[in-house]
N, C-alpha and C positions, 0 to 999 in steps of 0.2 A: 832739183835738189842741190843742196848745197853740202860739200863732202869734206866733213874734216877728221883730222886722226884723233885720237884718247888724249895725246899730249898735248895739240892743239886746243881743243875743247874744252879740258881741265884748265889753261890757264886764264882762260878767255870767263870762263866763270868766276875762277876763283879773282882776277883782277875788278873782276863789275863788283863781284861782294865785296871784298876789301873797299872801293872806294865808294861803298855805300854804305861802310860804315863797320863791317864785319870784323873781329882781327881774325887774325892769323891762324887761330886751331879750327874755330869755327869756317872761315871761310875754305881751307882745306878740305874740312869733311866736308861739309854741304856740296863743293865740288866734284870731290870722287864720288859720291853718293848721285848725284843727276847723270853724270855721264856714264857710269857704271847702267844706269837705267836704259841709257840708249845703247849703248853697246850691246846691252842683254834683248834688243830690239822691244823697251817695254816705252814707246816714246812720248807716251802719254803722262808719263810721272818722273821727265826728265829733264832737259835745259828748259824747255817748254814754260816752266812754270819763274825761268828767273825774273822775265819782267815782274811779274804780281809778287815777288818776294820784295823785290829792289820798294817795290811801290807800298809795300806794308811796311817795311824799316822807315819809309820816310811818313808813314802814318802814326808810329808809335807803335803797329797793332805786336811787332817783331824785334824782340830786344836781340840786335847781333851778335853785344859779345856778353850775354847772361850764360852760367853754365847751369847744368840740371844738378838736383842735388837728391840726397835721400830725406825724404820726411820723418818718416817711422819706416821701421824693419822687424824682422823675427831670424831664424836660420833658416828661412824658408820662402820670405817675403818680402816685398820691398813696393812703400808708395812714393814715387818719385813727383818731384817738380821739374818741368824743365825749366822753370823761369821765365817763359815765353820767349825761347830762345829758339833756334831753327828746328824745325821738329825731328829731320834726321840726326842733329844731334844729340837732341833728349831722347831719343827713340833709340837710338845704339848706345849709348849711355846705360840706358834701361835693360837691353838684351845684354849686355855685358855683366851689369851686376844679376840679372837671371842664372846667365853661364853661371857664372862665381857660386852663387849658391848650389845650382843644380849639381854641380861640380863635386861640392862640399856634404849636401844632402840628399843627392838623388833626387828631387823636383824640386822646382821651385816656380811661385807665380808673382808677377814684378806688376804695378799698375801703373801707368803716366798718367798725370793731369797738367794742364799751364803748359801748351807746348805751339809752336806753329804746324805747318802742314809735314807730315813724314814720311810723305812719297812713297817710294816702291817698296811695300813689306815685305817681298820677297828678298829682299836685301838680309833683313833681319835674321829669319829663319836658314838663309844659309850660311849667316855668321854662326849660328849653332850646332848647323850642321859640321862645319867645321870644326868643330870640335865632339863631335861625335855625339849627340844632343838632338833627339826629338824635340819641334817647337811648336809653337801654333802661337799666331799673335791675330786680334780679335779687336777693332777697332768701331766705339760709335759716338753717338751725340751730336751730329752735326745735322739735324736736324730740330732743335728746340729752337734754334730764331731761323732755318732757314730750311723748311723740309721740302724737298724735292725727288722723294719717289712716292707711290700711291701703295697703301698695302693689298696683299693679295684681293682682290672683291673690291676694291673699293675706288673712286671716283676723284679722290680729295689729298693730298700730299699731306703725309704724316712723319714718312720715314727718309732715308737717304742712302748713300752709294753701300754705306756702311764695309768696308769690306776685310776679308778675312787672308789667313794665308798658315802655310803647314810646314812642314820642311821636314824630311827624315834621310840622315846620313847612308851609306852607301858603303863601300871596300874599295873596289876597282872602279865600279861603277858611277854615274855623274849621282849624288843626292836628287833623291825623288823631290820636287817640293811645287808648289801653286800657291799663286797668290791672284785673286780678283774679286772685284766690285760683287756685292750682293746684288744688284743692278742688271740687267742685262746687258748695258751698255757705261763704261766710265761717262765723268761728268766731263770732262775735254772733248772726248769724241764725238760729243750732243754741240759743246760750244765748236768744235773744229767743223763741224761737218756744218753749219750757222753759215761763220764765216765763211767756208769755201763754195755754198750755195748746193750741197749735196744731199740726196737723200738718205735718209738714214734705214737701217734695215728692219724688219717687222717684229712686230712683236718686242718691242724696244720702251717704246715710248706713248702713250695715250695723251690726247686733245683733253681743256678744263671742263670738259664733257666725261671725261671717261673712256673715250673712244677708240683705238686703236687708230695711230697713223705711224706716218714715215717722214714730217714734214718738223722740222728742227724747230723752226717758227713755233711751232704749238705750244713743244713745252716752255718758250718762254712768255709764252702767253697765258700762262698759267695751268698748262698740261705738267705730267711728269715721270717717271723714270716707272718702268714697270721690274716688279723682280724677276732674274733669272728662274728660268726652269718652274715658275707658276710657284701653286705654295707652297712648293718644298725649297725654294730657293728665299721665299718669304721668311721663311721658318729660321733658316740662316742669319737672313736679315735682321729680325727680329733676336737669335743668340747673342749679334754681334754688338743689337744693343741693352743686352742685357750684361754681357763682359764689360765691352766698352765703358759705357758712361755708368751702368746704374750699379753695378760692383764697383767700379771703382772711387764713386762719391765726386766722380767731375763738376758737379755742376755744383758742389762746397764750394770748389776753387776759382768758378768763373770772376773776373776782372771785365770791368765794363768796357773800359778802352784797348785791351787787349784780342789781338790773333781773328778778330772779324767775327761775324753774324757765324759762319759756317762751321769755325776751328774752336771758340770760346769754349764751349761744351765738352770737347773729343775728350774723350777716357780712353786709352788703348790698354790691355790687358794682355800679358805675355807670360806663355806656360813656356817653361825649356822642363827637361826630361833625361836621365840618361836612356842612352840607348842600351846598353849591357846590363839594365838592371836586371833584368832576370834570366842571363845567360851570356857569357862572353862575348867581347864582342868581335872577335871574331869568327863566330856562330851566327850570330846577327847579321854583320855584315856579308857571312856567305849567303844566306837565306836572301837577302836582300837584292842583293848581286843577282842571285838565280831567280827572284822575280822579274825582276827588270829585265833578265835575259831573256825571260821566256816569254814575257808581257811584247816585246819587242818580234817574237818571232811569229805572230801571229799575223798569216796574209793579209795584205791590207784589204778591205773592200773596195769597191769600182769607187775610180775617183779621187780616192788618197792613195798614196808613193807610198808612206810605212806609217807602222803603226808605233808610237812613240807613246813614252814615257813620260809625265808630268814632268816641270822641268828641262827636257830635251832639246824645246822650242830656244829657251834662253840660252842654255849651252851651244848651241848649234849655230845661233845668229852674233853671239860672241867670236866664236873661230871667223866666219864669214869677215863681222866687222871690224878684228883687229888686222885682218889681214888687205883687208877694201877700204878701210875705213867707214866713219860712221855717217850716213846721209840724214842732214838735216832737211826739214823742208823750206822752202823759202819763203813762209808769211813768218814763219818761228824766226829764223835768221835775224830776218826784218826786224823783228820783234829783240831781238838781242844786241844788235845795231846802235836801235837805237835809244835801247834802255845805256847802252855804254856810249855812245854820244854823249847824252846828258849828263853825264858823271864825269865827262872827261876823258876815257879812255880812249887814248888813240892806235893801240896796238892792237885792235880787233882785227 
């Protein structure tokens, strides 16, 4: 493992996107947004993915310095463009004008279309939390040119990682919130466990058979992602693509040279909420508090140390990393090396 700090990490990003084309505000965010991901130890939707960013700016598919913009609106609504700009900047763009309105009216529901990839949605939802703001953001489409999970029962790749995420603010307490793949397994973790020659765990993934395996190989062999938790997790899958892309009319806005086979499609969908709508909040937040307290004091069973609060995980590996720093792996590293080789950068 290769161990670098928050300060370190963020410049080493934000110079590879800068000299690939990025300015200034974008490649800032896009930066605290991946390492914020690893720090939260979510490392599958963090520096990880800067080569194939670097690599889509010099495609066309990622315009760097486009901003997102509002299409149409209501006091309540908002269909945004990101202009095929980086996706966590159209994506926090988005929950931001959410906030504003929810703020203003009491809920509001924000859609993206036209964006690149926007990584860790848990990001989103605790910018809401932050401001005292139930969230939910609901992301699909990424399977109409390139499906890669199989629906519940079925043999044949229809659907995709599709995934979801929640966030509920808090008092004292860390905000509750989750964010993951409809999928049992993200799509990094199928391609990382590929490349390092590892098997993957059961119940994961099915052979172009249908068939349950553990062997990475398959699904690129035309096998593919099975849904979490059978079809109730289906079921999800299937919400995420009816928020995502078919509420929010994504697939109007497809561009053909634009954001790849995978991202063209995405519709993400973002409810924010007050949290004191129907009762102060700080009534709310004691209620809140004293769930989490008590949710936590419940002995753990053989096997697990404690029993934790959605959330927790991230919080917890936060303190760890800013105090350890953050351990990359070293095929990632590699991977960042020498996407900045090629650009020039010699201060990696």
């Amino acid at each position: 493992m290769i161990i670098k700090t928050v300060e370190e990490l963020n410049r080493v990003v934000r110079e590879v996107l800068l000299a690939a084309g990025a300015d200034e505000r974008n490649a800032g965010g896009v930066a605290e947004h991946l390492v914020l991901a690893n720090l939260s130890g979510v490392d599958t939707h963090g520096v990880w993915h800067l080569s194939g960013y670097v690599a889509a700016i010099k495609a066309g598919e990622l315009v760097p310095t486009a901003w997102p913009q509002i299409l149409s609106e209501t006091s309540a609504s908002a269909l945004i463009t990101g202009n095929w700009t980086f996706g966590q900047v159209a994506a926090r763009y988005a929950m931001k004008v959410a906030i504003g309105k929810a703020e203003r009216s009491n809920i509001a529901v924000v859609s993206l279309v036209q964006a690149h990839h926007i990584g860790r949605l848990g990001y989103y939802v605790e910018m809401a939390a932050s401001q005292g703001l139930i969230s939910m953001v609901w992301a699909g489409g990424y399977a109409e040119e390139a499906p890669a999970a199989v629906p519940y029962g079925g043999c044949a790749r229809l659907l995709h990682t599709n995934p979801i995420a929640m966030g509920f603010p808090a008092g004292k307490e860390t905000p509750m919130m989750f964010d993951y793949a409809t999928t049992a397994l993200s799509g990094v973790k199928v391609v990382n466990a590929q490349r390092r020659n590892e098997a993957l765990p059961p119940n994961c993934i099915v052979d172009k058979d249908g068939n349950p395996s553990t062997n990475p190989d398959d699904f690129f062999a035309g096998g593919g992602h099975l849904p979490f938790g059978g079809h109730k997790g289906y079921a999800l899958m299937m919400a995420a693509e009816f928020l995502g892309r078919v509420f929010s009319g994504s697939d109007r806005f497809v561009e053909a040279n634009r954001a790849g086979p995978i991202l063209r499609h995405q519709g993400v969908t973002m409810i924010a909420m007050k949290a004191d709508l129907f009762q102060p909040f700080a009534e709310y937040a004691e209620r809140a508090d004293e769930m989490e307290r008590r949710t936590r004091a419940v002995p753990p069973a053989p096997g697990f140390k404690a029993v934790l609060v959605p959330g927790d995980p991230e919080a917890q590996t936060r303190a760890i990393r800013e105090r350890d720093g953050i351990p990359i792996a070293e095929d990632v590293w590699q991977s960042i090396v020498e996407v900045a080789s090629s650009l020039g950068v010699k201060s990696i």
